[in-house]
C-alpha positions as CSV (number, residue, x, y, z in Angstrom):
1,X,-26.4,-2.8,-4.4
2,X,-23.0,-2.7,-4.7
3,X,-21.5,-4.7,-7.7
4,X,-17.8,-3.1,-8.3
5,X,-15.3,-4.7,-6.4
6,X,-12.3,-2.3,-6.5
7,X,-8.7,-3.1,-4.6
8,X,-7.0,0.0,-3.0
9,X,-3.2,-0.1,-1.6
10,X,-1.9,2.7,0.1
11,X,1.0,3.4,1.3
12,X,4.0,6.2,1.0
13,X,5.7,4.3,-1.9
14,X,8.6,5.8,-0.9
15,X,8.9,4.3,-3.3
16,X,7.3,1.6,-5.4
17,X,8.9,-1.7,-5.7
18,X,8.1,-5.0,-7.0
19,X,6.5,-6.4,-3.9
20,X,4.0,-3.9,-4.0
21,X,3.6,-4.5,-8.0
22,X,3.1,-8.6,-7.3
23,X,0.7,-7.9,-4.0
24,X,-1.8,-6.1,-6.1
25,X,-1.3,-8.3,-9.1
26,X,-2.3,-11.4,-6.8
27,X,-5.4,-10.2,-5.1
28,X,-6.9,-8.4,-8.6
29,X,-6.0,-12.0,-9.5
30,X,-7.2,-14.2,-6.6
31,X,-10.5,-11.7,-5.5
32,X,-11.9,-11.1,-8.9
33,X,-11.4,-7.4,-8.6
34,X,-12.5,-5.0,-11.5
35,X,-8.9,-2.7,-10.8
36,X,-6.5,-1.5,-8.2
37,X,-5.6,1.6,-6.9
38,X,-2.3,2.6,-6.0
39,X,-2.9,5.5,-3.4
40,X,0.1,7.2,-2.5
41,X,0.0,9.2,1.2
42,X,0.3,13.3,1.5
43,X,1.5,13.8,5.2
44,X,0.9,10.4,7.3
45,X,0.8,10.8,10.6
46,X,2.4,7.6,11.0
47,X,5.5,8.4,8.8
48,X,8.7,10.7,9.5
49,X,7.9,13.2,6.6
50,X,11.6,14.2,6.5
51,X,12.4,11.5,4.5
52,X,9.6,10.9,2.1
53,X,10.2,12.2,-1.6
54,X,7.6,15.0,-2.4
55,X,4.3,13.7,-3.4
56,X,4.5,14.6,-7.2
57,X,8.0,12.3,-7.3
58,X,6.6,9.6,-5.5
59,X,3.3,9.6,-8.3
60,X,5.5,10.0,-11.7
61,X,7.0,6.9,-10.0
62,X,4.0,4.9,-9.7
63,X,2.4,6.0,-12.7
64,X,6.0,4.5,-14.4
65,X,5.7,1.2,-12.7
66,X,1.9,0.8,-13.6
67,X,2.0,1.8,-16.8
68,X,0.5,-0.9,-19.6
69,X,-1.6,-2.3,-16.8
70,X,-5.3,-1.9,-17.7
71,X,-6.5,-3.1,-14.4
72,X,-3.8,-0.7,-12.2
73,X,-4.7,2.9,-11.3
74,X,-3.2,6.2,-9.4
75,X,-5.2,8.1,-7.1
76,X,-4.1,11.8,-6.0
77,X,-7.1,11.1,-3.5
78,X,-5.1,11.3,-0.3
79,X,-1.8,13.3,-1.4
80,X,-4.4,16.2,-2.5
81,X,-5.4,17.0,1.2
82,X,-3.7,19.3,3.4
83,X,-2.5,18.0,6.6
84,X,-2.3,14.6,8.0
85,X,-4.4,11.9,5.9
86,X,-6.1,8.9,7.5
87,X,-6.9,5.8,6.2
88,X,-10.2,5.2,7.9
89,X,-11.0,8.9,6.5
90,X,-10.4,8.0,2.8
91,X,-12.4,4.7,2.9
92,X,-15.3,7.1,4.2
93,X,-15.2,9.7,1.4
94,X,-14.2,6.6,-1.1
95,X,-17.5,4.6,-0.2
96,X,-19.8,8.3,-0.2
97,X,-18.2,8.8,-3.7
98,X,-19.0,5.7,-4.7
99,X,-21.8,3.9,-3.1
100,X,-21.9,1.3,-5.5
101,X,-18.1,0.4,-5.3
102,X,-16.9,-2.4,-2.5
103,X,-13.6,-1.5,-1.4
104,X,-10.5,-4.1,-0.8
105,X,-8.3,-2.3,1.0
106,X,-4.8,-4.5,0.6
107,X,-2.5,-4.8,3.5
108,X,0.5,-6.7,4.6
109,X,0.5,-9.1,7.7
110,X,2.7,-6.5,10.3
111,X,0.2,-3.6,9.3
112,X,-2.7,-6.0,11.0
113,X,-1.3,-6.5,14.1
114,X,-1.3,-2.8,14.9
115,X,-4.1,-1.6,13.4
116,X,-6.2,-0.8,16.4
117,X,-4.1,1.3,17.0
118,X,-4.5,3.0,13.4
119,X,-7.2,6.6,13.5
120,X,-10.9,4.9,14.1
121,X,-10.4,1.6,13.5
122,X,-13.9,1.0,13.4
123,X,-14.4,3.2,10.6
124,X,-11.8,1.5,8.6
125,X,-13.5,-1.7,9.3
126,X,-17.0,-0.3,8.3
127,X,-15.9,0.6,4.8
128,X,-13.7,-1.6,3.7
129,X,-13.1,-5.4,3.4
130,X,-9.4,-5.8,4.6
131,X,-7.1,-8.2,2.8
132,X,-4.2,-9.2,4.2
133,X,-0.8,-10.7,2.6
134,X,0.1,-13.4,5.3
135,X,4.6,-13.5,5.7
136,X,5.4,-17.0,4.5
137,X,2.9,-17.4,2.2
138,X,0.1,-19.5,4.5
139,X,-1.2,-17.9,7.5
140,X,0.0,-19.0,11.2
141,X,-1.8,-19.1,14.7
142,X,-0.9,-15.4,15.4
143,X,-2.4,-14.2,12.6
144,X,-5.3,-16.4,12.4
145,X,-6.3,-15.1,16.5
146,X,-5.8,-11.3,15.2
147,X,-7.9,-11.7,12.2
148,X,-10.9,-13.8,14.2
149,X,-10.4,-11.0,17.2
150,X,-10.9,-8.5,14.6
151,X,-13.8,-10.0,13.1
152,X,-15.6,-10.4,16.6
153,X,-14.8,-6.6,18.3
154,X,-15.3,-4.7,15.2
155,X,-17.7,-7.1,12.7
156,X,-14.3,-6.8,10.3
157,X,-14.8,-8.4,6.7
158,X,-11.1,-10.1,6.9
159,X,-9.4,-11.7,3.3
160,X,-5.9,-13.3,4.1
161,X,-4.5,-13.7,0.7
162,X,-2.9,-16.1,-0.8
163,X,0.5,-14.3,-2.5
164,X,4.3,-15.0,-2.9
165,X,5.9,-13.0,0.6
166,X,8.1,-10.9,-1.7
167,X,10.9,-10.4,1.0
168,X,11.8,-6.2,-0.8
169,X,10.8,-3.1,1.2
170,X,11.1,0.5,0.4
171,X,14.1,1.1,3.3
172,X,16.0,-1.5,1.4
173,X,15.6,0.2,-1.9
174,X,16.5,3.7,-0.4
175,X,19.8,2.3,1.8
176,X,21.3,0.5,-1.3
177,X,20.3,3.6,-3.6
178,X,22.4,5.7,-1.0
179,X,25.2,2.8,-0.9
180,X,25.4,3.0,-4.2
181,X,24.6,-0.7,-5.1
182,X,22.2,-1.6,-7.8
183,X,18.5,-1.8,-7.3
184,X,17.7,-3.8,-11.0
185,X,15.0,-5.7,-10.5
186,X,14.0,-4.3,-7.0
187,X,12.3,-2.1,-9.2
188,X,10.6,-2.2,-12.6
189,X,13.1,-0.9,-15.1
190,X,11.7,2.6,-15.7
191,X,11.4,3.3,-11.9
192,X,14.6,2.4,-11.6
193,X,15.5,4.5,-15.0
194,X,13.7,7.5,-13.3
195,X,15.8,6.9,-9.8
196,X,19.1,7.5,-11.2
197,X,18.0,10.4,-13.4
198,X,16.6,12.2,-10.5
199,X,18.9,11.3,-8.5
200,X,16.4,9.8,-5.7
201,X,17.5,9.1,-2.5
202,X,21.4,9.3,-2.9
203,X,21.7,11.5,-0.2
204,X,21.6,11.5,3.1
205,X,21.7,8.7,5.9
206,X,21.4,5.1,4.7
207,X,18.9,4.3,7.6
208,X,15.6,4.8,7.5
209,X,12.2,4.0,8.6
210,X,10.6,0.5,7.3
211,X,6.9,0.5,5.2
């Protein structure tokens, strides 16, 4: 039986910010989950990789912001494999690893709406229960329909959390980086520390994909 109830949010954290921080914060909070996982993507073949720091800069970045929080974790999982990763893959090998772990898997509201469209969606559905951050704060209509489709075509275990909608995304961190304009408080202080040492992201153009 399982009896671990472990939160995982993925993304390219390209890079961290505090919306991610306060999303994982709220459902270890609101789902009485042992920890979180921040799981940083290798090669996502949803992504334009020509723009995503390498893999060991986007990890000394997460590893920063989630430092002093007992209940926040890394994972290499994903950014250890060669080629393209897929979610619905790493629930798999997450849930034969660890049979007695149930897994959260912590999205935002636009990631549902498109997530048929995601590698076997059934899979992803089959080992995982998906929570979702609603925009707005309380679910509307739209998402309500999605989530009760979701439930009915694929048997999906659905969670639409209750969190702050944190209006930051990684684009906006990167374009004001390039812009030169100040991103204290986008970030936690030592991401934002490490940034400007590194020099992260203050070249190039100042548009960029959205995550």
């Amino acid at each position: 039986m399982r009896t671990r109830r472990i939160g995982i949010i993925g993304g390219t954290f390209n890079p961290i910010h505090i919306g991610h921080l306060i999303l994982a914060e709220n459902a270890y909070d609101s789902l009485g989950l042992e920890k979180v996982i921040f799981m940083p993507t290798g090669r996502s073949y949803l992504k334009d990789a020509s723009v995503i720091l390498p893999s060991s800069d986007r990890m000394m970045l997460i590893d920063e912001a989630i430092a002093g929080n007992d209940h926040f974790e890394s994972s290499d999982h994903e950014i250890k494999k060669s080629g393209n990763t897929y979610t619905a893959e790493t629930l798999s090998e997450l849930n034969d690893m660890y049979p007695e772990n149930e897994f959260h898997f912590i999205i935002g509201e636009d990631s549902i709406y498109n997530i048929e469209s995601w590698y076997k969606p059934q899979m992803i559905f089959d080992n995982c229960v998906l929570v979702v951050a609603p925009r707005g704060h309380e679910p509307d209509d739209k998402l309500i329909d999605i989530k009760d489709h979701l439930c009915r075509t694929y048997n999906a275990r659905i969670v639409l959390l209750d969190t702050p909608d944190i209006d930051i995304s990684s684009s906006m961190i990167r374009d004001r980086v390039s812009r030169g304009a100040g991103i204290r408080y986008y970030v936690p202080a030592g991401v934002e520390r490490l940034i400007c040492e590194h020099g992260f992201y203050t070249h190039g153009s100042a548009v960029y994909y959205d995550e």
